[in-house]
C-alpha positions in Angstrom: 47.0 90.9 187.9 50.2 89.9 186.8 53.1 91.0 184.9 55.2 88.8 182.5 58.0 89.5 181.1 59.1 86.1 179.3 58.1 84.5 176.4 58.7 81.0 178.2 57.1 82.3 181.5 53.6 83.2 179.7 53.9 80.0 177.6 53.6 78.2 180.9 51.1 79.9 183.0 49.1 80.2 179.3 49.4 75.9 179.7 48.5 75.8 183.1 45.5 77.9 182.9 44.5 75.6 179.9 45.2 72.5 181.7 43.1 74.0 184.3 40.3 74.4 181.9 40.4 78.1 181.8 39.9 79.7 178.4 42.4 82.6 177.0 41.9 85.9 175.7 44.6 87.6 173.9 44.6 91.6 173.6 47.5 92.6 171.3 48.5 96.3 171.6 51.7 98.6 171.5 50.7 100.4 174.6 49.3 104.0 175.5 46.1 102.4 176.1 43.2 104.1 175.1 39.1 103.3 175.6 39.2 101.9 172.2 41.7 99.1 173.6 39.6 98.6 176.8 36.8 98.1 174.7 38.4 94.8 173.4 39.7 93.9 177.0 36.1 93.8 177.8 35.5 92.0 174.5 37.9 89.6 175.4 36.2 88.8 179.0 32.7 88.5 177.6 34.2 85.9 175.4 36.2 83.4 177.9 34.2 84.2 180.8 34.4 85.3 184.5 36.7 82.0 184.7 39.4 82.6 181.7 42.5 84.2 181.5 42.9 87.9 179.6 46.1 88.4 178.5 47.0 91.8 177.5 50.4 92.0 175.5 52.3 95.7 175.6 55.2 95.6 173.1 56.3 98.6 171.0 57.0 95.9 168.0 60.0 97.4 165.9 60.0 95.0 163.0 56.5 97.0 162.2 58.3 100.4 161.6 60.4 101.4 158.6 63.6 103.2 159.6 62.1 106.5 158.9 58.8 106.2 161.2 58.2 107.1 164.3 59.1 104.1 166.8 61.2 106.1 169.0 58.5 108.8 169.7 55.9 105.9 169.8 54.3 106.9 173.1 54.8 105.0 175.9 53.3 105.1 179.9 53.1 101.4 181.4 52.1 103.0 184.5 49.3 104.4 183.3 48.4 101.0 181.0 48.8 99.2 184.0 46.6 101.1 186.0 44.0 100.8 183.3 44.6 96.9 183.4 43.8 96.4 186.5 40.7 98.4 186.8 39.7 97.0 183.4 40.2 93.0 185.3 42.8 92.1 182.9 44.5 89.0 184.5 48.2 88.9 182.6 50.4 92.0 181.4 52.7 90.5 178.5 55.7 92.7 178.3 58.6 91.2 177.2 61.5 94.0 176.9 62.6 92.2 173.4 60.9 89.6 171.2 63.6 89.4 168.8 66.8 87.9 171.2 69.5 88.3 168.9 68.3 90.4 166.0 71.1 93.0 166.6 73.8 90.2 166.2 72.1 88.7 163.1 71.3 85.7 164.7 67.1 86.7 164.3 66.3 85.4 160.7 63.0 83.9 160.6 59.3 86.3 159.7 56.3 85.6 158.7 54.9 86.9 155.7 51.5 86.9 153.7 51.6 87.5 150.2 48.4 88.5 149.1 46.9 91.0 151.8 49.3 93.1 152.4 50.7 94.2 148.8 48.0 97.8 149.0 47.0 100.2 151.1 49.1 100.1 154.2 51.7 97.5 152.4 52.4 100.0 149.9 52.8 102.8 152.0 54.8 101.0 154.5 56.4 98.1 152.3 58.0 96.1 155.5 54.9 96.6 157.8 53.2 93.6 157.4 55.9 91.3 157.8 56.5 92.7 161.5 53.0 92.4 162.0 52.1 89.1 160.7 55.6 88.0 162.8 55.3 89.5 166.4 51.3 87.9 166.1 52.5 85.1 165.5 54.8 84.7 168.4 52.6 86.6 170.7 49.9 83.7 169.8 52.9 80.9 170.6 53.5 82.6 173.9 50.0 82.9 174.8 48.0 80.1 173.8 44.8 82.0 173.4 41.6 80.7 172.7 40.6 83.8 171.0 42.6 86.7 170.3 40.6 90.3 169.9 41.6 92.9 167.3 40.1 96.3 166.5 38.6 97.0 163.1 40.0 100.1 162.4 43.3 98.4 161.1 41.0 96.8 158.8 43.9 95.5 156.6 45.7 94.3 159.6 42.6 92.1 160.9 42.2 90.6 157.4 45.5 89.6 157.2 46.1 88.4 160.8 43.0 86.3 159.6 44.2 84.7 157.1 47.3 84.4 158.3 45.6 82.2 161.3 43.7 80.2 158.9 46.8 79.7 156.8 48.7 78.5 159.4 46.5 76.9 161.3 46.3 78.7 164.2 43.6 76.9 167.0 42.1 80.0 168.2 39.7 82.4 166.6 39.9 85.9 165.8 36.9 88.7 166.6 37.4 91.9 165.0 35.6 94.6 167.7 34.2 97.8 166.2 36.1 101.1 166.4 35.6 103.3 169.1 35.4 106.9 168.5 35.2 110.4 170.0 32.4 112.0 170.2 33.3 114.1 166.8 34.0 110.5 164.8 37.6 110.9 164.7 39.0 107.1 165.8 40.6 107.0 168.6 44.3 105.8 168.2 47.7 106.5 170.4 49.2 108.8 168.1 46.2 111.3 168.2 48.5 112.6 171.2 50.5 114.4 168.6 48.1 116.5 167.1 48.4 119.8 167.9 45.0 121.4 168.5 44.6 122.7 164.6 45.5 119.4 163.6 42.6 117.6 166.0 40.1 119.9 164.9 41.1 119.2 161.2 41.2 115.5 161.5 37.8 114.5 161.6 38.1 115.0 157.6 38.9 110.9 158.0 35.6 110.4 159.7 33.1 113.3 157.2 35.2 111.8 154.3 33.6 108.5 155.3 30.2 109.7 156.3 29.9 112.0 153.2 31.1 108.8 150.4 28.4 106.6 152.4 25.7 109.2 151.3 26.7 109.3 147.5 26.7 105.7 147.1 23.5 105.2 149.1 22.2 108.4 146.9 23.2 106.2 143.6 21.5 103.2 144.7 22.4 100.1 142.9 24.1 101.4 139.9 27.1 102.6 142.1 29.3 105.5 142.1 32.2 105.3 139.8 35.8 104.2 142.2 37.8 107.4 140.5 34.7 110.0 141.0 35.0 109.0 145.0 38.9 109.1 145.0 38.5 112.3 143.1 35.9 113.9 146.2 37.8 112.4 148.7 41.0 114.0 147.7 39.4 117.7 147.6 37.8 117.1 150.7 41.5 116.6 152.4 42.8 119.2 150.3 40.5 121.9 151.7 42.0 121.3 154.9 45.4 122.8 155.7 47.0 120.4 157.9 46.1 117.5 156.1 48.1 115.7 153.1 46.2 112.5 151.6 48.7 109.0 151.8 45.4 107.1 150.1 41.9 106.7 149.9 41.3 103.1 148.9 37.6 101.2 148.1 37.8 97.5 147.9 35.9 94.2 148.7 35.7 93.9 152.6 37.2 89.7 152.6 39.7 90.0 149.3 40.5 93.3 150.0 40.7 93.3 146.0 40.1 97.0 144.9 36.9 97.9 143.1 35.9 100.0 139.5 32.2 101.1 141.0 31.5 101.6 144.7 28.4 100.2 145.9 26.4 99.3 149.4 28.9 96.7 151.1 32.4 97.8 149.3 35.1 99.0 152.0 36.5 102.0 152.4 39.6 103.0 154.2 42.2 106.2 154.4 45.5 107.0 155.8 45.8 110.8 155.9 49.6 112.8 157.1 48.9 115.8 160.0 52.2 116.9 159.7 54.3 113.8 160.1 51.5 111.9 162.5 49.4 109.7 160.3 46.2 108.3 161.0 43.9 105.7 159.3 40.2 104.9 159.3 38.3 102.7 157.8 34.3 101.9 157.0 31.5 99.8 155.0 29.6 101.5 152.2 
């Protein structure tokens, strides 16, 4: 396994491996791996083969956070992730120390931004979120080459708009979306469930019942649907109810569009972003 550091340096040994007929996987995270980000390492390696290249990219990216969110606390342990890597077979660490050369001087002026995608949910809650996102992908996809690039569907937003972002662009790779991966209880597993202090954990599977419990009433309601303010409205109390939880949204919309609905029925998407004290997590489901 190897470890890259440059932009330029990944671009070549991505055009070398493809000259070489070799077929790249890319595995964008932030770091603090977790099973759920193993799970699309080995996603990754089912798709190129025993012969293709997984790249795994670690980069805290700090165009993604607002100045009032947590990217300094953002946990961090490349040890550990590279210990993980290797045993998982990745073939490249990317971890550049900056993406952004120059953005403290002013001479970093160019993002990428989708307009459509990203104007609910996590857009409103985090207005300049996106255009990090849909920015550091897009370099992380020039310095890699990949043939396919792997995402986890519990961003759900994020996917979509990564995905359009590639058609709209004209990326030449493809995108899979891999399903979440989940503790045993449901709760989702993401980095920042570090933070939660043991009342918190127990309390946080509200995200995972919440989505359980609206799958029930709209399969209960059959085809007429559930009314889109009656599920808000259940949703809401069932956060409420539990102390260390503040609701940010709860959000049902059409799966592709991501166009918010009037009556929830079988196929609508669902997703949440709840506060445990100032750690907030997000899930996400089908109907």
């Amino acid at each position: 396994m190897r470890v890259v550091k440059s932009p330029k340096a990944l671009q070549r040994l991505a055009t070398q491996a493809r000259q070489a007929g070799r077929r790249i996987g890319l595995v964008p995270t932030m770091g603090y791996l977790h099973a759920g980000h193993l799970s699309l390492v080995h996603e990754a390696r089912r798709r190129v083969g025993a012969d293709g290249l997984v790249v795994v990219s670690i980069y805290v990216n700090p165009t993604q956070f607002a100045p009032t969110e947590d990217l300094a606390r953002y946990p961090r342990d490349f040890r550990r992730d590279s210990a993980l890597c290797r045993e998982a077979g990745v073939d490249v660490i990317f971890a550049p120390t900056d993406l952004y050369g120059g953005r403290a001087t002013g001479r970093y002026s160019t993002y990428v931004v989708e307009e459509q995608l990203t104007a609910g949910m996590e857009g409103a809650s985090r207005p300049t979120h996106f255009r990090g996102v849909t920015t550091v992908v897009a370099k992380l996809f020039n310095c890699a080459l990949p043939d396919i690039a792997v995402f986890g569907a519990k961003d759900w937003q994020q996917a979509a708009v990564v995905q359009r972002m590639v058609e709209n662009l004209d990326f030449p790779l493809k995108l899979i979306i891999a399903p979440t991966h989940r503790e045993s209880d449901g709760l989702a597993l993401s980095s920042r469930n570090k933070f939660l202090d043991p009342q918190q954990r127990a309390q946080a599977t509200v995200l995972w019942r919440a989505q359980k419990l609206a799958q029930a009433r709209v399969r209960q309601a059959g085809r007429g649907g559930v009314p889109v303010a009656e599920l808000k409205a259940f949703i809401a109390a069932l956060v409420a109810a539990e102390s260390a939880a503040r609701l940010d949204y709860a959000e049902f919309f059409d799966p592709k569009s991501l166009v918010p609905v009037e009556t929830v029925v079988k196929g609508v998407h669902f997703a949440l972003a709840v506060f445990f004290g100032s750690t907030r997590l997000i899930d996400n489901g089908r109907m």
